[in-house]
Backbone bond lengths (Angstrom), bond angles and torsions (degrees), N, CA, C in turn:
res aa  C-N    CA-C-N  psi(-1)  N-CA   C-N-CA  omega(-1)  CA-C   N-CA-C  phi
1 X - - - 1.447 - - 1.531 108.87 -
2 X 1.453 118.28 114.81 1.361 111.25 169.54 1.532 117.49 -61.21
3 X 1.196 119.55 164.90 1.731 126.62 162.62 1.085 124.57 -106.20
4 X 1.441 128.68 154.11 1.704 107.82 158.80 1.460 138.65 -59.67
5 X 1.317 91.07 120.00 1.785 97.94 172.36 1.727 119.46 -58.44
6 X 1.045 101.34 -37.44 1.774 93.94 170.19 1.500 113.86 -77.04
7 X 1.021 126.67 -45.71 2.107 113.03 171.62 1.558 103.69 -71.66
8 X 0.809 120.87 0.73 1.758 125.08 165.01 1.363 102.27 -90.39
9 X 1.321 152.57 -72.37 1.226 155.34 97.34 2.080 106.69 66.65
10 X 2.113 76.01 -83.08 1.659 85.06 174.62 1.292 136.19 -69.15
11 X 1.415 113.47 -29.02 1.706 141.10 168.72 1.576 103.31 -44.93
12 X 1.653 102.21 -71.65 1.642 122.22 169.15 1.810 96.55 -35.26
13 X 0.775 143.33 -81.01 1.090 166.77 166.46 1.408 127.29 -16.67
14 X 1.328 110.22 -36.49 1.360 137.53 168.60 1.478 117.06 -90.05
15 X 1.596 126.97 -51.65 0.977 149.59 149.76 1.426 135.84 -25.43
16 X 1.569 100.68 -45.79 1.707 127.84 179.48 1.495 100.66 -32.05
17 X 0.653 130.07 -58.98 1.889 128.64 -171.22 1.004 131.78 -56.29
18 X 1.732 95.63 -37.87 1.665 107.05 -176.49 1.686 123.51 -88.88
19 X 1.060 90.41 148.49 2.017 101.38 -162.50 2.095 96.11 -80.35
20 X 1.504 87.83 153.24 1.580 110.18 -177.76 1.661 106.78 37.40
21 X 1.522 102.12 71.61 1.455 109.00 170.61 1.387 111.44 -114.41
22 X 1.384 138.38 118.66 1.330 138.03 151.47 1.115 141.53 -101.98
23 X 1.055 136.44 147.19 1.641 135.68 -179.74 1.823 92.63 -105.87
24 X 1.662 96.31 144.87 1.286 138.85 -178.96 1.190 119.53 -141.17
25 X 1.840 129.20 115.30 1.065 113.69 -174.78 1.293 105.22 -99.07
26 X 1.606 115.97 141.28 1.361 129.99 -160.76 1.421 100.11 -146.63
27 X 1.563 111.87 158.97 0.847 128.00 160.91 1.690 125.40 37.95
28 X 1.309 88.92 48.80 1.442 87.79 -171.91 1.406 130.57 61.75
29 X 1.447 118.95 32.86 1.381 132.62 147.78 1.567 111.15 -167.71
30 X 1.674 108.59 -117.05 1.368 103.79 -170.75 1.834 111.04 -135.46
31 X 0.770 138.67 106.78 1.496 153.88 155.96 1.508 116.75 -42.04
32 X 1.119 132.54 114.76 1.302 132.63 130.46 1.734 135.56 -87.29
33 X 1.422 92.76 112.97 1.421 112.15 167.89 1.329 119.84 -55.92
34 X 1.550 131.16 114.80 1.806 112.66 147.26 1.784 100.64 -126.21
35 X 1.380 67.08 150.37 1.917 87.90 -169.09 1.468 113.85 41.48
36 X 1.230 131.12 68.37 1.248 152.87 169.53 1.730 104.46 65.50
37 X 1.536 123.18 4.92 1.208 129.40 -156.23 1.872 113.02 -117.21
38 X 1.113 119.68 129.56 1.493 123.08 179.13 1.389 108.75 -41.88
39 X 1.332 133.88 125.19 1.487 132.97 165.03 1.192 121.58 -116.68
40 X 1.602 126.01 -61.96 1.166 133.91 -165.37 1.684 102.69 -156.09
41 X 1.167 98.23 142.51 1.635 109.98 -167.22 1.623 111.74 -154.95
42 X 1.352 115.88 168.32 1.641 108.91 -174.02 1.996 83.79 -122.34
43 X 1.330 104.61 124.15 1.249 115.62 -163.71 2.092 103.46 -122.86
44 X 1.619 110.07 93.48 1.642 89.31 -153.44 1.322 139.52 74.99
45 X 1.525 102.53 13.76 1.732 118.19 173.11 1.692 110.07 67.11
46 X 1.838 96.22 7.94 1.484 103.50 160.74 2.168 111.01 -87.42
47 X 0.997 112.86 161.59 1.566 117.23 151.30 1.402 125.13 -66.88
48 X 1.166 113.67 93.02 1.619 97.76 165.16 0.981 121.40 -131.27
49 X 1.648 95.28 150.40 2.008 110.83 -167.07 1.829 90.37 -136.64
50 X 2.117 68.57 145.19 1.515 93.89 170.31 1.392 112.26 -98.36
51 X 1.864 107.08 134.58 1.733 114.68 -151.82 1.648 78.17 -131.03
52 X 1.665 83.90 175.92 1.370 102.64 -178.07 1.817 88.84 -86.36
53 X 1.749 97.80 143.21 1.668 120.15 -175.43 1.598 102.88 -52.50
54 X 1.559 94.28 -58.10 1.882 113.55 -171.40 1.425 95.66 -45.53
55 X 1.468 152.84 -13.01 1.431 151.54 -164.76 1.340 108.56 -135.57
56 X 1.510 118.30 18.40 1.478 119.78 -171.08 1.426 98.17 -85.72
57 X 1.756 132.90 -48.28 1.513 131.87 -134.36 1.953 80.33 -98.70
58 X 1.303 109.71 -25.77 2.162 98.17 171.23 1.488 96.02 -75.94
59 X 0.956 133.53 -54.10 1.660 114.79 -153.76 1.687 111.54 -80.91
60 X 1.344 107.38 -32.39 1.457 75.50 164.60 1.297 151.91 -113.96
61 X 1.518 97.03 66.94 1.703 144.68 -170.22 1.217 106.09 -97.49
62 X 1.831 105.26 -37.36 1.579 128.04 -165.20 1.600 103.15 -54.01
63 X 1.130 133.84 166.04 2.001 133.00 163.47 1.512 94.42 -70.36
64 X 1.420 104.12 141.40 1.276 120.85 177.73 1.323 140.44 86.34
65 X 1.865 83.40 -16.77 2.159 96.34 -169.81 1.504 110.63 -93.67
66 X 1.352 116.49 158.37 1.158 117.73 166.00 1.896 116.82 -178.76
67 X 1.355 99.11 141.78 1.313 99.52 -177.24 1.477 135.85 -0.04
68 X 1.514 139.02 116.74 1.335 91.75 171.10 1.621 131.92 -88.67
69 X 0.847 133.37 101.06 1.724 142.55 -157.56 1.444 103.26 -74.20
70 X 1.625 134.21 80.55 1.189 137.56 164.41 2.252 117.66 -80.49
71 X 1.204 84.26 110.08 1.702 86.16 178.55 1.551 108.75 66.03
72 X 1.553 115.42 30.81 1.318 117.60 177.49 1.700 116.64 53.38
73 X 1.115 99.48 51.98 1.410 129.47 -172.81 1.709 105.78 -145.78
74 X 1.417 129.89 104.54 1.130 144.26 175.79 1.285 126.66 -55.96
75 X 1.294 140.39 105.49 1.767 130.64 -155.09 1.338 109.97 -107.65
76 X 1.647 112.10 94.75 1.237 94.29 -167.61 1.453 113.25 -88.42
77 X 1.545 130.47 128.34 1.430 133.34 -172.76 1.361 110.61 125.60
78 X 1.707 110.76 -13.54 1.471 113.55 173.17 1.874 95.29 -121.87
79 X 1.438 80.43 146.57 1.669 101.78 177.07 1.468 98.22 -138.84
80 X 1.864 103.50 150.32 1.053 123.92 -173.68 1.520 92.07 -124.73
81 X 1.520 99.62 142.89 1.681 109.78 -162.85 1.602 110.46 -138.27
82 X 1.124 114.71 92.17 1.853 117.95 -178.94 0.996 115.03 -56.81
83 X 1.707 116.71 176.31 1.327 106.77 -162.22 2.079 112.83 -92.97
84 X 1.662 113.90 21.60 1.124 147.64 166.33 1.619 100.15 -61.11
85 X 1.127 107.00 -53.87 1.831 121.17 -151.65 2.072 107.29 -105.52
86 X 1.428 87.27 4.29 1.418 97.02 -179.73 1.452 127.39 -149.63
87 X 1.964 109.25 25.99 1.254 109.80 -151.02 1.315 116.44 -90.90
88 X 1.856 111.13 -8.22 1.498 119.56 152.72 1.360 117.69 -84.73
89 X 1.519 112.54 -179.59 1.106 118.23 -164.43 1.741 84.00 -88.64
90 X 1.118 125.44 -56.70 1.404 136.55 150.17 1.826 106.30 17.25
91 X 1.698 97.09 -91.77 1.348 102.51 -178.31 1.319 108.48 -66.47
92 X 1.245 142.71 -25.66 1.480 131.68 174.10 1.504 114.63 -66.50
93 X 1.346 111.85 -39.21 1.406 116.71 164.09 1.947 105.48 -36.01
94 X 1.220 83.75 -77.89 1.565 81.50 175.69 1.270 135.05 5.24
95 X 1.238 77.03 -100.27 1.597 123.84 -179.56 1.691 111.58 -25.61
96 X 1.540 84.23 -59.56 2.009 98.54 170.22 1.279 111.64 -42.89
97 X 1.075 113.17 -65.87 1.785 149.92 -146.55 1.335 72.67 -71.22
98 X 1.572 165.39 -100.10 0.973 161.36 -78.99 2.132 100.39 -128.01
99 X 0.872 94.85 -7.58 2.051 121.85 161.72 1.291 98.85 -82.99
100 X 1.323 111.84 -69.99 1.445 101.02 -144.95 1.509 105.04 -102.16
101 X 1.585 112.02 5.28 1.812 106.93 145.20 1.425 126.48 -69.44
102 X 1.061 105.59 -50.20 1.729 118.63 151.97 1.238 118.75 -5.62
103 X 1.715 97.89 -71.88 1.545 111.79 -159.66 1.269 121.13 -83.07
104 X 1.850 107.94 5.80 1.271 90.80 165.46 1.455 102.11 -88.17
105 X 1.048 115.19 0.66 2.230 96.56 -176.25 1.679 108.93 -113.04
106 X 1.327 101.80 -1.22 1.637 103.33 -172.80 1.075 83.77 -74.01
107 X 1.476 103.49 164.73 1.719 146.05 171.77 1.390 110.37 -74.69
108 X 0.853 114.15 134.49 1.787 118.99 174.78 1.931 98.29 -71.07
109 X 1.465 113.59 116.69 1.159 89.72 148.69 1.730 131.99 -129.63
110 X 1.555 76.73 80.26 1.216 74.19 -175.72 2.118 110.46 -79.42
111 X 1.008 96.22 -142.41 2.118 105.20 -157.68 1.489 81.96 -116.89
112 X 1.385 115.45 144.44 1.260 146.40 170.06 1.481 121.15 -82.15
113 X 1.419 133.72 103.94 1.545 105.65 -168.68 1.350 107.22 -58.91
114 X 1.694 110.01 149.25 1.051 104.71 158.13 1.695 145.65 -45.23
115 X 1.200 117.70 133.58 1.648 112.82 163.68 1.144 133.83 -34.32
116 X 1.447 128.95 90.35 1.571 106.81 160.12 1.266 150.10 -25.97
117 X 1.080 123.01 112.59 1.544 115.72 -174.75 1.633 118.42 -64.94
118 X 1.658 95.63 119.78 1.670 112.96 -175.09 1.550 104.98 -50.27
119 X 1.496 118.98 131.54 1.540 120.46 175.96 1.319 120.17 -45.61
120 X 0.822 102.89 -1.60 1.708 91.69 -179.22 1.650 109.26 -117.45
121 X 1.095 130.31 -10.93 1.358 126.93 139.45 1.433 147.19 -141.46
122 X 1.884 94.57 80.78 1.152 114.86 177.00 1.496 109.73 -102.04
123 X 1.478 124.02 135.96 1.530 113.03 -165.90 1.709 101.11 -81.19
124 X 1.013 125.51 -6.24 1.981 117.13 -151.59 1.821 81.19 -109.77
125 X 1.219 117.45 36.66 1.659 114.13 175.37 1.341 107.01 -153.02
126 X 1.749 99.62 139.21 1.902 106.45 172.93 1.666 103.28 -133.38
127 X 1.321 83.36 138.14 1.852 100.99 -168.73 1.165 81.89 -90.33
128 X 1.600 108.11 158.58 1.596 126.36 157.88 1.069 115.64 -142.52
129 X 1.632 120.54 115.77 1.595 119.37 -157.09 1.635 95.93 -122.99
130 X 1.197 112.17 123.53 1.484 134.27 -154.73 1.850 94.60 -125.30
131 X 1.369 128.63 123.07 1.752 141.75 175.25 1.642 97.40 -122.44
132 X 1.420 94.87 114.74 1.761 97.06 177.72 1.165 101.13 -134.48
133 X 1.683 96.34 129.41 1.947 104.60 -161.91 1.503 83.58 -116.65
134 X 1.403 105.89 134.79 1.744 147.68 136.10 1.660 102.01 -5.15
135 X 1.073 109.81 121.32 1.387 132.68 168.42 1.758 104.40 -43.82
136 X 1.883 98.07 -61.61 1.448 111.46 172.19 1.689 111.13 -74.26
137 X 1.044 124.19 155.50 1.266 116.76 -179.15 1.815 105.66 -105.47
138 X 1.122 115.56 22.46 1.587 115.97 161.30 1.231 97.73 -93.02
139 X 1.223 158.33 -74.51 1.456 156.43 -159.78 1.958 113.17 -38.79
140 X 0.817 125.19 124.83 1.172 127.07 -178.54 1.315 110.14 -74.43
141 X 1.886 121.95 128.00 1.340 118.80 -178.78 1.898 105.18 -45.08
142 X 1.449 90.64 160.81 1.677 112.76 168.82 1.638 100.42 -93.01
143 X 1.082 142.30 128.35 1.403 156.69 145.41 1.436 105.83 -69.67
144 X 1.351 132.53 135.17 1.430 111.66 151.07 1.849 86.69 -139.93
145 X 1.925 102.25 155.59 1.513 97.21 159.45 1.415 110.15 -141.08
146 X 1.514 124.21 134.97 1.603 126.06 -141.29 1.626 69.21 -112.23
147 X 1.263 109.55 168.58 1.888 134.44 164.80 1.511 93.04 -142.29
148 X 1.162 102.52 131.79 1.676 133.12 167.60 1.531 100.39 -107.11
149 X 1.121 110.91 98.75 1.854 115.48 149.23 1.184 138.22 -49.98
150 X 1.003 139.51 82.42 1.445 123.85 -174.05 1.766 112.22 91.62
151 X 1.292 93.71 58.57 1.458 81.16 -167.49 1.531 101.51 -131.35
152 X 1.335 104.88 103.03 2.245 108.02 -166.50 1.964 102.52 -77.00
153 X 1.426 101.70 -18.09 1.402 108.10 -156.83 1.677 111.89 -100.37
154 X 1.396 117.77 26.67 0.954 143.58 -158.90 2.013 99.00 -136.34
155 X 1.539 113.30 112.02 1.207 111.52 -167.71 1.942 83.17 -92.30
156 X 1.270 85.20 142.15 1.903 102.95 -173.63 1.591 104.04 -88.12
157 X 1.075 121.61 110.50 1.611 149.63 162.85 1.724 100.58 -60.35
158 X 1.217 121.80 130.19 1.535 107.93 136.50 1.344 140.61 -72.19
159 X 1.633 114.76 138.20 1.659 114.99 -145.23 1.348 103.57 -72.48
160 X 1.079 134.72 168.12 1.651 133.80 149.36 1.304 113.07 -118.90
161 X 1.215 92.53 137.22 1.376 91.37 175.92 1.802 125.75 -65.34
162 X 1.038 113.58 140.11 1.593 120.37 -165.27 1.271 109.95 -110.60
163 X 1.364 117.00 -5.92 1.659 107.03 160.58 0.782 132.78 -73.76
């Protein structure tokens, strides 16, 4: 779904000043990033900003506001704002101003890298655990255990334990 280029335009525009801002296109339009955190975005060629929750059930009472309803799923803390509820520079002022107070206390949410998979059960790997005992029997066997990464050409044994 494209967005509008002119409330993209004004956002850009509004935005200009403020430090570590990015745009991300999401969800079927356009995202603005501040400080690694969701703020304000054009969601359906509507405005939408992420507000504090505790101020969600007054504002969107306001002309123009209303839930933002992603995948018929209700967002409470984001509001989507037409161009009714934002047709001065006035109410667009707002609107921002009430984003990017937010964003200094919102939570980053950003994505966690994934977990590495613990060595001992990763499937794209084959151990090979090799005990080589001393000719003399005073010398203590050698243990060794090799890991092959990625290795399809390697028919998989079940391990034993070697302790």
């Amino acid at each position: 779904m494209a967005y509008r280029e002119d409330l993209a335009i004004r956002i850009r525009e509004r935005l200009a000043e403020i430090p570590s801002v990015e745009e991300k296109k999401m969800m079927g339009g356009l995202t603005f990033m501040v400080n690694d955190k969701m703020c304000v975005g054009i969601f359906k060629n509507d405005l939408m900003c992420r507000i504090d929750p505790q101020l969600h059930e007054t504002l969107v009472e306001k002309p123009g506001c209303r839930t933002m309803d992603f995948s018929n799923r209700p967002m409470i803390g984001y509001v989507v704002v037409d161009d009714s509820g934002m047709s001065t520079q006035k109410d667009f002022d707002y609107w921002i101003d009430l984003a990017l107070d937010f964003n200094k206390r919102a939570k980053s949410s950003r994505r966690k890298a994934p977990k590495k998979a613990s060595r001992t059960s990763r499937q794209d790997e084959v151990f090979i655990s090799l005990k080589i005992n001393s000719r003399d029997k005073t010398t203590p066997p050698i243990c060794l255990q090799i890991s092959i990464p990625n290795c399809p050409c390697v028919t998989r044994l079940p391990r034993e334990n070697t302790t």
